[in-house]
C-alpha positions in Angstrom: -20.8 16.9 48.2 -24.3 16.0 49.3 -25.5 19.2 48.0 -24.1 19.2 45.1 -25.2 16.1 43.7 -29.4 17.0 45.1 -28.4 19.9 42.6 -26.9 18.3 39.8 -29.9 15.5 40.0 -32.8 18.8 40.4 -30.9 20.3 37.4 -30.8 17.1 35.6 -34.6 16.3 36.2 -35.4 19.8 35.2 -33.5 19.8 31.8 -35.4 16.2 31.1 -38.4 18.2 31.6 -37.6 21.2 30.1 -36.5 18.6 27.0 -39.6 16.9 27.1 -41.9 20.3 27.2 -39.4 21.6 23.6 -40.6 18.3 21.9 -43.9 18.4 23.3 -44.2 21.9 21.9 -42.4 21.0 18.4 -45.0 17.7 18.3 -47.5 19.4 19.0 -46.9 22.3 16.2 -46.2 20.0 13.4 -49.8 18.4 14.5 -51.4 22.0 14.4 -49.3 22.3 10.8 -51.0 19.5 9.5 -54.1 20.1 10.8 -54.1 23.7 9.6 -53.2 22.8 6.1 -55.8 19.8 5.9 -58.4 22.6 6.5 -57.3 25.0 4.3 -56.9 22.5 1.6 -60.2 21.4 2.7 -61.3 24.6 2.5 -59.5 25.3 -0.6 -61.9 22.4 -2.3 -65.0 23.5 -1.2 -64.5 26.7 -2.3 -63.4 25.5 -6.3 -66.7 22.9 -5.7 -68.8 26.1 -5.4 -67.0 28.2 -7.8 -67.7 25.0 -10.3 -71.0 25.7 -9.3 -71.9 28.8 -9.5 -69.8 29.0 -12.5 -72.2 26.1 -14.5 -75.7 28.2 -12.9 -74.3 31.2 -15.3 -72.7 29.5 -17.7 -73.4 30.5 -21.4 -74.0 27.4 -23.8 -74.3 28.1 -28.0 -76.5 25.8 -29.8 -76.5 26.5 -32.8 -79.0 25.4 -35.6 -80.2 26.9 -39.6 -83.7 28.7 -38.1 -85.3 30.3 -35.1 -86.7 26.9 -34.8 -84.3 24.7 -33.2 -86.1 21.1 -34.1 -85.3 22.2 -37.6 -83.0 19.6 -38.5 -82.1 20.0 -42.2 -78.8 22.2 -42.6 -79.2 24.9 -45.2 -76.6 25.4 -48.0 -75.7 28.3 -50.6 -74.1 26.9 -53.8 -71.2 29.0 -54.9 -69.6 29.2 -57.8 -67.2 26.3 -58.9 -65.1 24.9 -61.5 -66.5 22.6 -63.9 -67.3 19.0 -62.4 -66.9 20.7 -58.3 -69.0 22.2 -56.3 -68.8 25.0 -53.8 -71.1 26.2 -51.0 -71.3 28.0 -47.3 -73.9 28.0 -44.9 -75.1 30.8 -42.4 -75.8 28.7 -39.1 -77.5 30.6 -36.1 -75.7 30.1 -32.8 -78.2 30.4 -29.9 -77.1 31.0 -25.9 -79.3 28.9 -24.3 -77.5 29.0 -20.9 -77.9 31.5 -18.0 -75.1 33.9 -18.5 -73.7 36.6 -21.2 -71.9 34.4 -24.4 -69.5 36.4 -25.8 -69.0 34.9 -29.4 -65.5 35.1 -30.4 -65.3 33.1 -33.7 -65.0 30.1 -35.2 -63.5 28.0 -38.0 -65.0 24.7 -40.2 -63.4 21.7 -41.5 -64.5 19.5 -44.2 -63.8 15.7 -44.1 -64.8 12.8 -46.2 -64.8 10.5 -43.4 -65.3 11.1 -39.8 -62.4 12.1 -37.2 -62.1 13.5 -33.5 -62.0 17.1 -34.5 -61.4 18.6 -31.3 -58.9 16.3 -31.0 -57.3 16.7 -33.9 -57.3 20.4 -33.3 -55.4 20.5 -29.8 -53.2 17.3 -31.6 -52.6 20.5 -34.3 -53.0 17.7 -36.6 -55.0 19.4 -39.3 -53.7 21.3 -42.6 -56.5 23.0 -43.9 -59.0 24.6 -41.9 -61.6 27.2 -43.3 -62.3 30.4 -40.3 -65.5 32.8 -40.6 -65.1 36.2 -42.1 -65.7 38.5 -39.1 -63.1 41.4 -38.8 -61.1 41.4 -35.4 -63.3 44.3 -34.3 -66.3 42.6 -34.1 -65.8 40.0 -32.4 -66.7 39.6 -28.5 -69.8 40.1 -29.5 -72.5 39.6 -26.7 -75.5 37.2 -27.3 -78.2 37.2 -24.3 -79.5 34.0 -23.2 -82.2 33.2 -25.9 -81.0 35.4 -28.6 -78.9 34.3 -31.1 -76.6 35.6 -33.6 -75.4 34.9 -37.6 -72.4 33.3 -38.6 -70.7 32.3 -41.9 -69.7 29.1 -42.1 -67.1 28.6 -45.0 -67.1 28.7 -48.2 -66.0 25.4 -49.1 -64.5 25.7 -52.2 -64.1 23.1 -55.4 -65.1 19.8 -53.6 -65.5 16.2 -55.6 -68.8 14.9 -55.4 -69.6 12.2 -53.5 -73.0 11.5 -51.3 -71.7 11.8 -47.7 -69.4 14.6 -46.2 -68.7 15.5 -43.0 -69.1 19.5 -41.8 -67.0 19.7 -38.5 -67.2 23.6 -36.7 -65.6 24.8 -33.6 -67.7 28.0 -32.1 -65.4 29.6 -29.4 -66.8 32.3 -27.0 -66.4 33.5 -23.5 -68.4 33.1 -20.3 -68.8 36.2 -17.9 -65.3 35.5 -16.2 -63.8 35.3 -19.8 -63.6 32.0 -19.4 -62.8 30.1 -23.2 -65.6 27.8 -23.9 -67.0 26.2 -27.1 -69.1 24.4 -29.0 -68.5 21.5 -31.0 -70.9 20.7 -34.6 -70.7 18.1 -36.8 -73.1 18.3 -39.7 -73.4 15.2 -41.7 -74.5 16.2 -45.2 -76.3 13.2 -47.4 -76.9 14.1 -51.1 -79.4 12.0 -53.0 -79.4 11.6 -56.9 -76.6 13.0 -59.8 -76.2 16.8 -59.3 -77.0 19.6 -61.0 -74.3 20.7 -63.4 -74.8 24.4 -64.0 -72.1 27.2 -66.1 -70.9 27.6 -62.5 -70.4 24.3 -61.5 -72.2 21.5 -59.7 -75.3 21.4 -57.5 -76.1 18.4 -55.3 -79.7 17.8 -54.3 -79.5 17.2 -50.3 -81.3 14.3 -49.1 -84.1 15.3 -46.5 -83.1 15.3 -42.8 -79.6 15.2 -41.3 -77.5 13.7 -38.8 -75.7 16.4 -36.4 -74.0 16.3 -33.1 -73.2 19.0 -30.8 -70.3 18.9 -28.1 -70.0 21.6 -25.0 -66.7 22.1 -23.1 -64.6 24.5 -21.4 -61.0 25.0 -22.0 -58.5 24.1 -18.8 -55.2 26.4 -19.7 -53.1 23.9 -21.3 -55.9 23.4 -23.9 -56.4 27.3 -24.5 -52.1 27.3 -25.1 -53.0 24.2 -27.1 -55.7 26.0 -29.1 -54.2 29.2 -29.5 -50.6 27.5 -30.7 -52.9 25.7 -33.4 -54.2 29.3 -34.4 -50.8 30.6 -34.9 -49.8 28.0 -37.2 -53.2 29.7 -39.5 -51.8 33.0 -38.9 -55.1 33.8 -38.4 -55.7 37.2 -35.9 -58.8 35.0 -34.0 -55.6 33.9 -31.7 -54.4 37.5 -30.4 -58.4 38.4 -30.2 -58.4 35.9 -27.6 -55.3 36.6 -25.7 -56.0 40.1 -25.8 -59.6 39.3 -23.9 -62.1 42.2 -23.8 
């Protein structure tokens, strides 16, 4: 009996410790757990901080502007023909890279307001009707542009408009960074006419006043604002969408 119960209490004893070592053990692994994923996920952010990084030092930006000289201010217009009492024009802006990296111009499309709106906005809201997109063929665009070169672009025409003295020229210029990354460039041209226009056999022709007010926004496109962008496309029909789905 004696025996017995000096077993029964060394077996007892040794499951406690045997007990206490298997929690010990599953303690101590949810700790390492832990600790393992806090240092990835550490890890994890220092690696998107320097892939933010390096991605800005490369980064293309387009600035674009109406000559090689970018203080020119004054936006340049070409009348086009109109019906009597409206005028028409376009414009040919120059979009420059003047960032680090390769842009890869992939189009860009013009809006023309009488009063002034969030156009981005409004865009990824897909809360516009009308919206006028450059002539390029589906071919040619991903075009390259160096860092300071620039290239051409058609901007409208804008067709038939009342006059008044003030309108506001909104344009979205989309291209790519080296990664193909969807960035873009945000201008708003304020034009301010001066005077009664010109009425010609082909319509009006306002006298722009001198100097202009223009902004220019940069950003890069998170996903759900490419699916927003691209969604807005569709509605157009217009082929710039599948250019940019389809990548290089």
């Amino acid at each position: 009996m004696g025996g017995n119960s000096k077993r029964n209490a060394v077996f007892g004893i040794t499951n406690i410790v045997i007990a206490g070592a298997t929690v010990g053990i599953f303690v101590m692994a949810i700790l390492g757990k832990n600790l393992v994923e806090r240092e990835l996920n550490e890890l994890q952010s220092q690696n998107l901080i320097l892939e933010n990084t390096m991605r800005q030092v490369y980064r293309p930006i387009g600035v674009a502007n109406y000559l090689k000289d970018l203080e020119f201010q004054q936006i340049k217009v070409t009348y086009e023909p109109a019906r009597p009492g409206k005028f028409s024009f376009r414009c040919r802006p120059l979009l420059f890279n003047k960032g680090k990296g390769i842009l890869s111009y992939l189009g860009s499309f013009s809006y023309i307001s009488k009063k002034q709106l969030n156009f981005r906005g409004a865009i990824l809201a897909a809360r516009l009707d009308t919206l006028v997109f450059d002539g390029m063929y589906s071919y040619a665009r991903w075009t390259p542009i160096l860092p300071d070169r620039y290239f051409e672009i058609g901007v409208g025409p804008f067709l038939n408009l009342d006059f008044q003295e003030r309108y506001f020229l909104y344009t979205l210029f989309l291209y790519a960074d080296q990664d193909g990354g969807l960035c873009d460039t945000e201008r708003l041209d304020v034009l301010m006419f001066e005077g009664e226009p010109v009425n010609t056999p082909e319509g009006l022709q306002p006298k722009l006043a001198e100097g202009s007010y223009r902004t220019e926004k940069y950003h890069c496109y998170s996903l759900d604002e490419k699916q927003a962008l691209l969604e807005m496309i569709d509605r157009f029909g217009h082929p710039l969408a599948d250019v940019i789905r389809a990548g290089y």
